[in-house]
C-alpha positions as a printed NumPy array, in Angstrom:
array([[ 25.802,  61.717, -23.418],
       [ 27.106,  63.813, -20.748],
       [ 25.262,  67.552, -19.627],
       [ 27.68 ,  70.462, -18.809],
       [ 24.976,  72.801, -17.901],
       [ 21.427,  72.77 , -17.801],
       [ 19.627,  76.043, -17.58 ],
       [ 17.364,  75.482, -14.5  ],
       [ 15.781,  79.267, -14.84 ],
       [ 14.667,  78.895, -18.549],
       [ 12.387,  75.963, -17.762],
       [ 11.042,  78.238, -15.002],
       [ 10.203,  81.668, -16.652],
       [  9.511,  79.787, -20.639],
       [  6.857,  77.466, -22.123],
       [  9.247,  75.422, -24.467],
       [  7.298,  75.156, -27.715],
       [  9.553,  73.262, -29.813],
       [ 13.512,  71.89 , -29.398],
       [ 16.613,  72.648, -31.382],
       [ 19.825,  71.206, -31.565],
       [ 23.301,  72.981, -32.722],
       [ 27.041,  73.1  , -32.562],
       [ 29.234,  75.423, -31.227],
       [ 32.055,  77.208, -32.574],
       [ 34.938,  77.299, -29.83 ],
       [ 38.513,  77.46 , -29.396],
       [ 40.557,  74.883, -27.72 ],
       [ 40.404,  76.189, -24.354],
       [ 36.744,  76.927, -23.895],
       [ 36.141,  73.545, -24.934],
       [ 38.534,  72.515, -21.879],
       [ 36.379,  74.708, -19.651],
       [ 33.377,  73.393, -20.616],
       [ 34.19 ,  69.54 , -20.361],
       [ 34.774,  70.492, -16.97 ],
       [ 31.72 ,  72.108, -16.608],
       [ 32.82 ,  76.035, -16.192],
       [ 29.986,  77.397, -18.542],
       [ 26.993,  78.918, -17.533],
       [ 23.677,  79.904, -19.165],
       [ 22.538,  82.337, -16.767],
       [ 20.767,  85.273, -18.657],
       [ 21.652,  84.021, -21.93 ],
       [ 19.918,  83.96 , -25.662],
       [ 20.124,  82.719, -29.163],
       [ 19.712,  85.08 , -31.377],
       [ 19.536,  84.961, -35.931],
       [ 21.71 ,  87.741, -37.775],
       [ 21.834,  87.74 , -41.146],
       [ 20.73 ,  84.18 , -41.88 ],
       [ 23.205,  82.965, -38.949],
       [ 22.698,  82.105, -35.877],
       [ 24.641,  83.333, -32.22 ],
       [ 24.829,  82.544, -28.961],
       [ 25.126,  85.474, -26.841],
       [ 25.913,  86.502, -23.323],
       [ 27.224,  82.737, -21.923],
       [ 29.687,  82.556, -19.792],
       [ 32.468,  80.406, -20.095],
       [ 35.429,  81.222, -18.431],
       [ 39.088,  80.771, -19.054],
       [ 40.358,  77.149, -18.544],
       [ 43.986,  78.621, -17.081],
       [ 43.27 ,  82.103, -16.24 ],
       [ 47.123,  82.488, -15.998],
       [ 47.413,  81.375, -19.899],
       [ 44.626,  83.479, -21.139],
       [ 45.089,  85.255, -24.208],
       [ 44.893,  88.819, -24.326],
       [ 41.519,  90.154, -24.975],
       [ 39.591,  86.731, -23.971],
       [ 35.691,  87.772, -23.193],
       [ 34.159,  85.225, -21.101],
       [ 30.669,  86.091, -22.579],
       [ 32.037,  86.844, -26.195],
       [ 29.21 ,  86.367, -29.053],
       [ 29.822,  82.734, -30.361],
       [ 28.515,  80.978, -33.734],
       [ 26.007,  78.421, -33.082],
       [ 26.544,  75.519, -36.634],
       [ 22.57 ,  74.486, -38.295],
       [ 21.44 ,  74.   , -41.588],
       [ 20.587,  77.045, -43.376],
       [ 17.238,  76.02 , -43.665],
       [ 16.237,  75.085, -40.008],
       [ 17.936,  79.073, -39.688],
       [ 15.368,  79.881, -42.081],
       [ 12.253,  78.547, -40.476],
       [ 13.309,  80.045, -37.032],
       [ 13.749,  83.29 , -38.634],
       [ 10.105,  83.284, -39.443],
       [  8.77 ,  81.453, -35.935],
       [ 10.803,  84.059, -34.158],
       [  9.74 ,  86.847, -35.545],
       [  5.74 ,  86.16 , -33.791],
       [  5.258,  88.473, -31.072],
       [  5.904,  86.756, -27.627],
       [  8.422,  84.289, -29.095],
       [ 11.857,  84.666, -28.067],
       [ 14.845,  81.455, -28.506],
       [ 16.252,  80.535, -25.001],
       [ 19.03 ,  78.159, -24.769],
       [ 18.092,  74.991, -22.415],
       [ 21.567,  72.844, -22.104],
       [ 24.998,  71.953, -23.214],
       [ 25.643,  68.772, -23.658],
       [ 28.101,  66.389, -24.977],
       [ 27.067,  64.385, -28.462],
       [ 29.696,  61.695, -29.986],
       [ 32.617,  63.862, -28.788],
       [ 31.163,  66.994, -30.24 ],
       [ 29.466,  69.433, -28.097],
       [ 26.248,  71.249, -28.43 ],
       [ 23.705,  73.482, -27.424],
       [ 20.322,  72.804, -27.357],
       [ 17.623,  75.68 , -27.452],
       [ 14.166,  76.431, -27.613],
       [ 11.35 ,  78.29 , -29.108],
       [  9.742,  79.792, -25.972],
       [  7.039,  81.86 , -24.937],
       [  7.572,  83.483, -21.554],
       [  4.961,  82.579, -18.83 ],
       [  2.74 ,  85.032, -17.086],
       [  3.343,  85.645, -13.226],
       [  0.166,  83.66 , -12.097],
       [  1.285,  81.042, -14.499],
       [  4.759,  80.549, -12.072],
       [  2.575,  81.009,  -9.066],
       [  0.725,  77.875,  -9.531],
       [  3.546,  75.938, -11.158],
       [  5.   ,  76.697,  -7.276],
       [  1.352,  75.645,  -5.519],
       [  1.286,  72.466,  -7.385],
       [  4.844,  71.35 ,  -6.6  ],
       [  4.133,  72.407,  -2.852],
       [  0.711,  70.627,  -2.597],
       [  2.577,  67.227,  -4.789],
       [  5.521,  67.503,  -1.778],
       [  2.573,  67.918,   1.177],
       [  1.413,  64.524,  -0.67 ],
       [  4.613,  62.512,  -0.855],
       [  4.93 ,  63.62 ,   2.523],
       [  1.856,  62.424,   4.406],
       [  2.252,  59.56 ,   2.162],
       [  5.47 ,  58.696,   3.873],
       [  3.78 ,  58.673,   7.331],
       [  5.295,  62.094,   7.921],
       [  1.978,  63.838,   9.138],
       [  1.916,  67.369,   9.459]])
């Protein structure tokens, strides 16, 4: 199992409550782009219409910008592919205040790529600040553990 992209930003400003997997509708050459990496996750969201599910605002650009089709959005709106009822019960977790679906990676599974997201709360300010403290005071540590004395 190979990751394309890993959205390093999501882990930072959301509490992941609980994990989803799905596939991804693409043509041939975002597929291309995305096996070699060129996708990115940066400010991106899942969102449910009408009992389906969409991926909105990635980026993933053209794989030979000289061959593009005419028209081609980089951040187009694309189908994410889950059972209707695992649509269903998101539908209903989403809908609690605070909740919002944040997609984590993109990943390779058996050939077949896919997304996964989350069901994520976002984290408070003072929450972040001493996420940051303990990963500072946990490097001090390793540090002077290392006979690097400050």
């Amino acid at each position: 199992m190979a990751d394309y992209t890993y959205n390093k930003q999501a882990g930072f400003d959301y509490e992941f409550l609980q994990k989803h997997e799905a596939g991804l509708v693409l043509t041939g050459q975002e597929v291309k782009s995305i096996r070699a990496s060129h996708i990115s996750l940066k400010g991106a969201f899942v969102v449910i219409k009408d009992e389906e599910a969409w991926l909105l605002n990635a980026n993933i650009p053209a794989w030979q910008p000289k061959n593009t089709p005419k028209g081609y959005e980089a951040t187009r709106s694309r189908k994410l592919l889950m059972h209707k009822d695992e649509i269903r019960t998101l539908i209903g977790q989403s809908k609690q205040t605070g909740l919002t679906l944040v997609p984590i990676r993109v990943y390779n599974n058996q050939s077949k790529i896919k997304l996964e997201f989350a069901l994520a709360r976002g984290k408070k300010s003072f929450d972040k600040r001493s996420i940051i403290g303990r990963r500072e005071s946990d490097r001090r540590i390793r540090r002077v553990l290392r006979g690097k004395i400050e």
